[in-house]
N, C-alpha and C positions, 0 to 999 in steps of 0.2 A: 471482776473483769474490768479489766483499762479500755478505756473511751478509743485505744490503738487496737486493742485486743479485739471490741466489737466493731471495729470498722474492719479489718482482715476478714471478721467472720461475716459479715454483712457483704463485702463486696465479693467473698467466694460464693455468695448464697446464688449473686445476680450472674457471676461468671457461669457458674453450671445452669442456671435457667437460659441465662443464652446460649449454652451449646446443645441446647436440647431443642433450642429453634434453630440450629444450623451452623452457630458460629463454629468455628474451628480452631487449633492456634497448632495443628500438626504443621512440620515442615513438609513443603512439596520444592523439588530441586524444580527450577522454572525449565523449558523447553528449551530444547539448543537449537533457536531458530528465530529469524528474523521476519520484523512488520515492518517494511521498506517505501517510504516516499519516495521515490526515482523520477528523475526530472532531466531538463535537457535539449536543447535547440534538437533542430532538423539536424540529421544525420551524426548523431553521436556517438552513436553506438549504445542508446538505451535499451533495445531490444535483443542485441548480442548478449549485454551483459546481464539482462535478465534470466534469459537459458543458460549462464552458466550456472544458474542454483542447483540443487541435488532434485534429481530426477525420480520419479515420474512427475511430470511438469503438466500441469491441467492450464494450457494458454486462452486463455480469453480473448479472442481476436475482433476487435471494432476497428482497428485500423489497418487503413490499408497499404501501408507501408513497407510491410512484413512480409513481402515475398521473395523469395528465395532466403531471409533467415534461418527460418525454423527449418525448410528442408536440408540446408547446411547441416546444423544437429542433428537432425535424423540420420543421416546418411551416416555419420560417427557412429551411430547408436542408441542414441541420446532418446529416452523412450518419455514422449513429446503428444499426448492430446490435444486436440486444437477445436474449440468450440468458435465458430462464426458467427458475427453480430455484425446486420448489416444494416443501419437504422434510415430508414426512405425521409425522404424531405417536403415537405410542406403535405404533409399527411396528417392526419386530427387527433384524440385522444381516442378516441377509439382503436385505433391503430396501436398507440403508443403505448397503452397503458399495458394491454395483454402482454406487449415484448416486455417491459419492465416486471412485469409480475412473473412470468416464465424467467427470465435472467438471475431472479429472488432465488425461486426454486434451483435454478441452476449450482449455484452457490451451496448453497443450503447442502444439496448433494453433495458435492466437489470437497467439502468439508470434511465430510464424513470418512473421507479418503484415512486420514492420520496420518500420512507419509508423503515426502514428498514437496514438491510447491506449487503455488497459484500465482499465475501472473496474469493483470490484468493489462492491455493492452490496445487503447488505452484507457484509464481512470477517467480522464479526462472527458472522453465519449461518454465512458456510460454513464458518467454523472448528468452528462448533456441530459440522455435517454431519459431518467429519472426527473428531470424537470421535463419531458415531453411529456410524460405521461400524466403528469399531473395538473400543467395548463398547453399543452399544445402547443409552447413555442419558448423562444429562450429569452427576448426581452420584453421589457415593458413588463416586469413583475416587480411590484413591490418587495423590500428584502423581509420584513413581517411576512409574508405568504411562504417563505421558505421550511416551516418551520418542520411543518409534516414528511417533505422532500428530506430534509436535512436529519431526520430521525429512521426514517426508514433508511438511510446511508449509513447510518452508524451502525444498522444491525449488521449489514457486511462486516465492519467491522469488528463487532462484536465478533461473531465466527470465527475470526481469523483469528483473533485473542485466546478466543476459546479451544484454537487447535494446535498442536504442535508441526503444523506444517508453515512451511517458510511463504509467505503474504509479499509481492511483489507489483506495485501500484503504478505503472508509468504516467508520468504526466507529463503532457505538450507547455511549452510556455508563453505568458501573455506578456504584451508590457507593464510596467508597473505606474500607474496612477499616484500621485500625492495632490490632493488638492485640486483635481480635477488638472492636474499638469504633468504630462509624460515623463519619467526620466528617462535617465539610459539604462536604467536595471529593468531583470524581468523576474517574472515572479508563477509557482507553477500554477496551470487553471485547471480549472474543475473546484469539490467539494470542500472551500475554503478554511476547514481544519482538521481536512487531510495532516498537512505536519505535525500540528499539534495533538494526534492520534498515532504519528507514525512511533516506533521504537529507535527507528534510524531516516535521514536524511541527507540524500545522495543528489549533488548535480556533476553531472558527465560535462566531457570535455571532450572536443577534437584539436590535435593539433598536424598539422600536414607538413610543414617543417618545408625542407627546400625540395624541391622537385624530383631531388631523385631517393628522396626517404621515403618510407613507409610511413605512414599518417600512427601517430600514435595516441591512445584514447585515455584519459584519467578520468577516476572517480574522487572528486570531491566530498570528503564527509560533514557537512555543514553541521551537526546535529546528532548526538549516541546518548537517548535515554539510556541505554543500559550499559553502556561503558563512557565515561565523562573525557578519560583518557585520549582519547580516538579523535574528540573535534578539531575540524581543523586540517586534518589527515590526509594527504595526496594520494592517490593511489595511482601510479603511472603503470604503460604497458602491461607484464604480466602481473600484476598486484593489481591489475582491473579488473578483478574475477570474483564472484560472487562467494565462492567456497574461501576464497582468501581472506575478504571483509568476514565472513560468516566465524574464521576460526581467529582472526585478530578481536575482534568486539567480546568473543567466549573466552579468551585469555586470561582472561582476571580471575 
C-alpha cells in the first residue's frame, strides 16, 4: 500500500467519524430570503419599505414613528402583526431586565413562524433595551462590559439565520466619530456588528425634487454577502421595494 493509498484510507476513516458526530457535506439549497441592515435619516421611508417584504409580517414596534404606516398596508390587505415595545425612561434594571427577557421569548416565537417576515422597528431601540437591562442606563459603560449584552444579541440573530423567513433590522442614524472629531458622515446606531452580521446593507434616501414632484425614495445597496454583483446598486422609485431587492440579489 502507497503512503497516498494510506492517507485516502486514513483521512476517510476521520471523515465518517466526523459525520457520525454531525458533520454533513449533503447539499441544502440556502433560503430565498433576506437578513437586512436597513438604515436611514428621519423620514426616508425606512418603515414603508420594510412592509413591502412578503407577508405575514410579525412588526416589532418600539418606535413611535410608525403611525399611520402600517395601517396603510393593512387596509390593502397586507396581513401585518404588530407587537408594542414601549421602554419608560429613567426606570432601574428591574424594570428592564423582565422587558428584555419577555422581547427574547418574543422572538424565539415569531421564529417558529417559517414564513413570512420580522421587522424590527427600531434595532436600534431594542438594542438600547438590552443594555438597560443589563446596567440600567446607556452611558458611562465601559466597552469590555459589553460582552454579555453583545452575545445575547447575536442569539437574535442567530434565529433569523436559522429561519427561512425574511429578517428586517431598521436602524436610526448617529453621527460618525473619527478621533473623537465629528464628520459629516453618519453611521447606523445600535449593535455595532449589526452589518457585519447582516446578508445585505440598505441606506434609504429621500429626495423631494421641486415642489410640485412627488418626493421620490431610493434604496442604496452598500453591501450583498450573497450577491457581490448588486454593490453599489440604486434602487429608485418603484425598484424601492423589498420584493424587488429580494428577487435581483436571488438572480444569480
Amino acid at each position: 500500500m502507497t503512503a497516498t493509498t494510506t492517507k485516502r484510507t486514513t483521512d476517510q476513516a476521520i471523515i465518517t467519524q466526523l459525520k457520525a458526530m454531525g458533520f454533513s457535506d449533503d447539499y441544502v439549497p440556502p433560503p430565498k430570503r433576506l437578513i437586512v441592515c436597513l438604515s436611514g435619516r428621519e423620514k426616508v421611508g425606512k418603515t414603508h419599505f420594510a412592509l413591502t417584504a412578503p407577508d405575514p409580517i410579525f412588526f416589532i414596534n418600539v418606535d413611535l414613528g410608525t403611525e399611520g404606516v402600517v395601517n396603510k398596508f393593512q387596509e390593502q390587505g397586507k396581513q401585518i402583526y404588530v407587537y408594542d415595545v414601549r421602554v419608560p425612561r429613567l426606570v432601574g434594571v428591574d424594570v428592564y431586565a423582565p422587558m428584555w427577557e419577555n422581547l427574547k421569548t418574543v422572538f424565539q416565537k415569531v421564529y417558529r413562524m417559517q414564513r413570512g417576515s420580522v421587522v424590527v422597528d427600531t434595532d436600534t431601540e431594542v438594542y438600547e433595551l438590552a443594555r438597560l437591562a443589563k446596567f440600567g442606563k446607556l452611558s458611562q459603560v465601559m466597552p469590555q462590559n459589553y460582552t454579555e449584552v453583545n452575545n445575547e444579541y447575536r442569539e437574535i440573530l442567530r434565529l433569523a439565520y436559522d429561519s427561512p423567513m425574511n429578517s428586517i433590522f431598521i436602524h436610526k442614524m448617529k453621527p460618525l466619530y473619527i478621533n473623537n472629531a465629528r464628520t459629516k458622515d453618519y453611521t447606523p446606531a445600535g449593535f455595532g456588528d449589526m452589518e457585519y452580521n447582516s446578508q445585505v446593507n440598505l441606506l434609504l434616501y429621500r429626495d423631494d425634487g421641486d415642489e410640485e414632484d412627488e418626493p421620490e425614495f431610493s434604496c442604496y445597496i452598500k453591501d450583498c454577502r450573497w450577491n457581490a454583483s448588486v454593490n453599489g446598486r440604486l434602487l429608485s422609485g418603484p425598484m424601492c421595494d423589498f420584493n424587488f431587492l429580494l428577487e435581483l440579489i436571488h438572480a444569480k
